[in-house]
C-alpha positions as CSV (number, residue, x, y, z in Angstrom):
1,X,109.2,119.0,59.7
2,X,105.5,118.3,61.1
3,X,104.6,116.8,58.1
4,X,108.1,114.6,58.2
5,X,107.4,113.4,61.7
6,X,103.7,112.5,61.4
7,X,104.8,109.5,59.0
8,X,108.2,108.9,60.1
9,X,106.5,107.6,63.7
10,X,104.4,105.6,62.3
11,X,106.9,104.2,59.9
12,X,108.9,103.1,62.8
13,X,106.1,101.5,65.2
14,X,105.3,99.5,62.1
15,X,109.0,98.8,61.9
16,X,109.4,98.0,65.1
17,X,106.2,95.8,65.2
18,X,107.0,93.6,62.3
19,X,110.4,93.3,63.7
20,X,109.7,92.1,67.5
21,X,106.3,90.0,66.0
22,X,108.1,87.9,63.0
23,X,110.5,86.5,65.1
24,X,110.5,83.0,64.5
25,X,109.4,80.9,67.6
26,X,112.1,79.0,69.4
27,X,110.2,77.4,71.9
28,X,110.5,74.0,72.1
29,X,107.9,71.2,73.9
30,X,111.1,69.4,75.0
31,X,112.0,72.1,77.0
32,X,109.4,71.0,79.7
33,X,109.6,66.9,79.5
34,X,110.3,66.3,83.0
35,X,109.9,69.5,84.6
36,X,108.4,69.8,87.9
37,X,105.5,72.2,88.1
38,X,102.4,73.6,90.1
39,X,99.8,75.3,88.8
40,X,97.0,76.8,91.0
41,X,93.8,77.2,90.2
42,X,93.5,74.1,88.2
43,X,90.0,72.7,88.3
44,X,88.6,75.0,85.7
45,X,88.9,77.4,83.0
46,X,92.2,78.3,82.0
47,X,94.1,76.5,85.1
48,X,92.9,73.5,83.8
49,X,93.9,74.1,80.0
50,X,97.3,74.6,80.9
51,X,97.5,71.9,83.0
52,X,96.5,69.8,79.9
53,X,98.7,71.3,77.6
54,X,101.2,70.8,80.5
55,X,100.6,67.2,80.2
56,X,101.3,66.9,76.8
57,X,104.3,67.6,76.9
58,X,105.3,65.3,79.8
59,X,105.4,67.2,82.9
60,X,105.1,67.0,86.6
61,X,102.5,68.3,87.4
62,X,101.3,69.3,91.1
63,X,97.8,70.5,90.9
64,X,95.6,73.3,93.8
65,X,92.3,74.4,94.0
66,X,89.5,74.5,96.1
67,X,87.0,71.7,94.8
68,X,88.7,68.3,95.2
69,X,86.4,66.5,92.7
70,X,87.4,68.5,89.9
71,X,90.6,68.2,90.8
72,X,90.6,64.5,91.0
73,X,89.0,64.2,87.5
74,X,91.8,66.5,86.2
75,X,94.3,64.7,87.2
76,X,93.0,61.7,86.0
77,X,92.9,63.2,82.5
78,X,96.4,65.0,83.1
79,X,97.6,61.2,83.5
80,X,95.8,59.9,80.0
81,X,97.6,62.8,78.3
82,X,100.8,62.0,79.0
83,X,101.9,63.7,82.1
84,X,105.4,62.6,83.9
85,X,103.1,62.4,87.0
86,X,100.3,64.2,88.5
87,X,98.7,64.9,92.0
88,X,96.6,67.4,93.4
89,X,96.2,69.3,96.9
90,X,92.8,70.8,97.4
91,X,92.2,73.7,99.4
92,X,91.3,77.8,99.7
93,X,94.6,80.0,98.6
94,X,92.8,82.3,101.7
95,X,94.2,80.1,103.8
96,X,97.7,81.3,105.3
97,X,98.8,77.8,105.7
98,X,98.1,76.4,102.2
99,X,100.7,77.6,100.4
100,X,103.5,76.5,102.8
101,X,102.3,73.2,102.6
102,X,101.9,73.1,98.4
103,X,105.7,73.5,98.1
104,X,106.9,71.4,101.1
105,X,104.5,68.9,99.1
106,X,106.7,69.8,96.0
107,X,109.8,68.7,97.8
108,X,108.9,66.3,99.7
109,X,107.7,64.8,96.3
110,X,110.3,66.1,93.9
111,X,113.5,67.1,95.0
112,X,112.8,70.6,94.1
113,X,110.8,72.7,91.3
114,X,111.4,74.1,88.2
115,X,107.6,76.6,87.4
116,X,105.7,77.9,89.6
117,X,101.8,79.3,87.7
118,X,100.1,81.4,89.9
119,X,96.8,81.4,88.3
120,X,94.1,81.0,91.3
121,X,91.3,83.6,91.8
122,X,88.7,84.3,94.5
123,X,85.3,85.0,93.6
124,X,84.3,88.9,93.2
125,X,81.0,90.3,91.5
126,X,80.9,92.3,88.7
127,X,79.2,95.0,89.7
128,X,79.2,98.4,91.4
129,X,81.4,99.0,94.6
130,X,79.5,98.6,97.7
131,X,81.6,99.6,100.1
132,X,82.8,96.1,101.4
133,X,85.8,96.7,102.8
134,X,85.9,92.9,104.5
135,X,84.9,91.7,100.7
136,X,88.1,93.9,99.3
137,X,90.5,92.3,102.2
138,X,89.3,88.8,101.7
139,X,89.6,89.3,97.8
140,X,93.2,90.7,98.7
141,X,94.3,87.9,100.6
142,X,93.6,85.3,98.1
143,X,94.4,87.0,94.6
144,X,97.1,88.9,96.0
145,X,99.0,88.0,99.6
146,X,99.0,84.6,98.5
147,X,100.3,84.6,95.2
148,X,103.3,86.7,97.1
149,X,103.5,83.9,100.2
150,X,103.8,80.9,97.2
151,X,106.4,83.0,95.2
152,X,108.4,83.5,98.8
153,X,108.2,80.2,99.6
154,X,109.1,79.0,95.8
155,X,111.8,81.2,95.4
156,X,114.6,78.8,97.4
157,X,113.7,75.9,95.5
158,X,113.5,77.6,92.2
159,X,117.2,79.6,92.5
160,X,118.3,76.0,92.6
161,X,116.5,75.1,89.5
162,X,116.8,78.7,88.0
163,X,113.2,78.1,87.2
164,X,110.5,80.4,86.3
165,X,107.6,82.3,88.1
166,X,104.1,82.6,85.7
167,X,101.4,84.7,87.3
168,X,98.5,84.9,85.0
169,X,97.0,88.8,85.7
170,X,94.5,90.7,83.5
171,X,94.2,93.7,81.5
172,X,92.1,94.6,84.6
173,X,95.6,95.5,86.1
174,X,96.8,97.8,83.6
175,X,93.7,99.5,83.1
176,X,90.9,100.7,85.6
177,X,87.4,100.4,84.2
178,X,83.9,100.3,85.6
179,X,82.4,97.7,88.3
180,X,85.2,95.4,88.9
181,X,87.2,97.3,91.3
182,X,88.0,95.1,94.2
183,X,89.4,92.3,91.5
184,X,91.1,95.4,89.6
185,X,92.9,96.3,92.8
186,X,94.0,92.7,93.3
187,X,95.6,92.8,89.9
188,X,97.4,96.1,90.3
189,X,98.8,94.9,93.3
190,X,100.7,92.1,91.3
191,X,101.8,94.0,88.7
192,X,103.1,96.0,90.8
193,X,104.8,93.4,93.0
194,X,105.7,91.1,90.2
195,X,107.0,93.4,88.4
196,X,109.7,94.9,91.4
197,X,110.2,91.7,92.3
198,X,112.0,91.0,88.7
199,X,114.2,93.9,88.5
200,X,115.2,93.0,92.1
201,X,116.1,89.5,90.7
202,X,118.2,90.7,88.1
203,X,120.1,93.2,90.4
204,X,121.3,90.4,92.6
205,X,122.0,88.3,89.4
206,X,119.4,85.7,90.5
207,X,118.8,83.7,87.3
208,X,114.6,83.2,88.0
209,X,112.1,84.4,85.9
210,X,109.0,86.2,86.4
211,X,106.5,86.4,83.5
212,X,103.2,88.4,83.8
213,X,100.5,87.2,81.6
214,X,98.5,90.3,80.9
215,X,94.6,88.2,79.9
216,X,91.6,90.1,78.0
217,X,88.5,89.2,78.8
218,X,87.6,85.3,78.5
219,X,84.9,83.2,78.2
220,X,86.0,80.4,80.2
221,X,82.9,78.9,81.2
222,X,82.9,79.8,84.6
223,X,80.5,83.0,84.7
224,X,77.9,82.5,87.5
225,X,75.5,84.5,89.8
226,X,77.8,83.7,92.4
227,X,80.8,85.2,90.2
228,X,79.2,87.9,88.6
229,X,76.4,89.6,90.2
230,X,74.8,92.6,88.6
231,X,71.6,92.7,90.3
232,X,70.2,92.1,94.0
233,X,67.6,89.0,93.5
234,X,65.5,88.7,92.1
235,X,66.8,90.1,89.0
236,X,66.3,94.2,90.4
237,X,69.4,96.3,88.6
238,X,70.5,98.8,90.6
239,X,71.1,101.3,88.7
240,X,70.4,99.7,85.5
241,X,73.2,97.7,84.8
242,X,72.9,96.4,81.2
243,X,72.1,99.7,79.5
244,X,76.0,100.6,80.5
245,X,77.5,100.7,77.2
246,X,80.9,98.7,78.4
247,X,79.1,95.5,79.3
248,X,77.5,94.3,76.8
249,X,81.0,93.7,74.7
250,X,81.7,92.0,77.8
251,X,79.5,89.2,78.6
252,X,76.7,89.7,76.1
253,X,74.0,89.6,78.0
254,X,70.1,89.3,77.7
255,X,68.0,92.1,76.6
256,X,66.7,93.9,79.5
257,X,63.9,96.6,78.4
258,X,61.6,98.9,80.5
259,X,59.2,101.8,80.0
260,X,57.2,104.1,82.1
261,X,56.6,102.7,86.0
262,X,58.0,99.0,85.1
263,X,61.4,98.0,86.8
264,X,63.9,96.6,83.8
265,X,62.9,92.7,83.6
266,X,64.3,89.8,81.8
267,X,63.1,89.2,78.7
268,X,64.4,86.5,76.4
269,X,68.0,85.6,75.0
270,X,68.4,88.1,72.7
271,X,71.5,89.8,73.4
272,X,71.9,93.8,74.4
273,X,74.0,95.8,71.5
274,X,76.6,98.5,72.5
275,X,74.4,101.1,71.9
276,X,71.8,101.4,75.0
277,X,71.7,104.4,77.4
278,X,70.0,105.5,80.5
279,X,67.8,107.8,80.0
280,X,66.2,108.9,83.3
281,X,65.7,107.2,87.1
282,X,63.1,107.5,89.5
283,X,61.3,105.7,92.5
284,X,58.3,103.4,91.9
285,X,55.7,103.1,94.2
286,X,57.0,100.7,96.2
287,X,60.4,102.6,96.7
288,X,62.3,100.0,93.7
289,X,64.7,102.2,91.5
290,X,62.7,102.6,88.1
291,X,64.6,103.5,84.4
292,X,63.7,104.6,81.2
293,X,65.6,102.8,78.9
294,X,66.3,102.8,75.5
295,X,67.7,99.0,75.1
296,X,68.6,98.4,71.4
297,X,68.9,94.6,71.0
298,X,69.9,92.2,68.1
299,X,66.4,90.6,68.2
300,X,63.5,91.4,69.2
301,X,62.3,91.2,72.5
């Protein structure tokens, strides 16, 4: 009977795989000509590429985020492409104000709205916790509290439309890992909102809805110091944050190697493998944390 289970189970996940993923596709570009929709976060990265492909296919398109320039050059392409129409408000999602006046902009403008893609992000290091509570409230309030206040203030407008609700989350959400947990928190938080919020919805028959996109880890060209800070400048890990094994199958960094008394320096472009450990830590003579690292990279360094 073991024996019988052991092959029957994974007989019917593959079953049940092939099943769900072969479906043919029955969306349908036409299904958006016309449709009035914001998208936050749309300077850059993926904002932006959705607002394209929004574009495309003939949308309205009502466009946030904080740096106006980009913004002004995106909508200027949005237009080239195709789009129904397309304008822009720039501003910070941390404000409380912002996201009242996005959707009176939307009505004002529209009539009413049909999507709402919640897809803005504040700006978090990825590194070890240090105890910033005032970073964690701050990061809160704009990847979080305000993603709820534009759904809240949305939601009239879209029962009328019985539009739709995107928030784009991460796998950072669903799974806790290493050096990213004020952002991770963020994310939890709207799963966990988003995700009431729908059943609540259907209870009360209210025909909206609420799609959480659940992102890997993406290249989008946006990586900075700014974003992601492993180090405090210049360049002195604490601990030694490119012999983690998780990180390197993250962002691929540059080799960072050390021996004896020398602090872990920058060496070249050659990029850190999966394989590198920590092997002991100290204090240097000037009080700087010290490693002995092992750090096996694709080139030489």
């Amino acid at each position: 009977m073991g024996l019988l289970l052991k092959i029957l189970i994974p007989l019917l996940g593959a079953a049940l795989a092939f099943y769900f993923y072969s479906a043919p596709e029955n969306f349908n570009e036409e299904m958006l000509r016309g449709k009035r929709v914001i998208v936050t976060g749309a300077s850059s990265g993926i904002g932006e590429q959705m607002a394209y492909h929004l574009a495309r296919m003939e949308a309205h398109l009502l466009l946030t985020a904080r740096t106006e320039a980009k913004l002004q050059k995106v909508v200027e392409r949005c237009l080239e492409l195709g789009a129904a129409s397309a304008r822009y408000i720039s501003g910070s999602m941390a404000s409380p104000s912002l996201p009242e006046e996005v959707l009176r902009e939307a009505e004002n403008t529209w009539g009413g709205l049909d999507m709402l893609i919640l897809n803005h992000i504040g700006q978090s290091g990825f590194t070890f916790f240090s105890g910033d509570v005032g970073h964690v409230r701050s990061l809160m309030e704009t990847n979080f509290v305000s993603y709820v206040a534009l759904a809240t203030a949305a939601l009239p407008l879209l029962r009328e439309s019985e539009g739709s609700i995107v928030v784009v989350s991460s796998i950072a959400g669903k799974i806790a890992g290493p050096f990213t947990a004020p952002y991770s928190a963020t994310k939890f938080a709207l799963d966990g909102f988003f995700s009431s919020l729908r059943q609540e919805l259907i209870i009360d028959k209210i025909n909206v809805s609420i799609t959480l996109c659940i992102l890997g880890y993406i290249n989008t060209g946006e990586l900075s110091p700014a974003r992601t800070p492993l180090w405090p400048s210049p360049f002195q890990p604490s601990p030694c944050p490119w012999c983690q094994p998780a990180l390197p199958r993250l962002l691929e960094p540059p080799c960072l190697c050390s021996s004896g008394s020398r602090t872990p320096t920058l060496q070249n472009s050659a990029r850190l493998s999966v394989n590198s450990a920590v092997e002991s830590k100290g204090k240097g003579r000037e009080g700087k944390d010290i490693y002995n690292c092992h750090c096996h990279c694709s080139e030489p360094c």
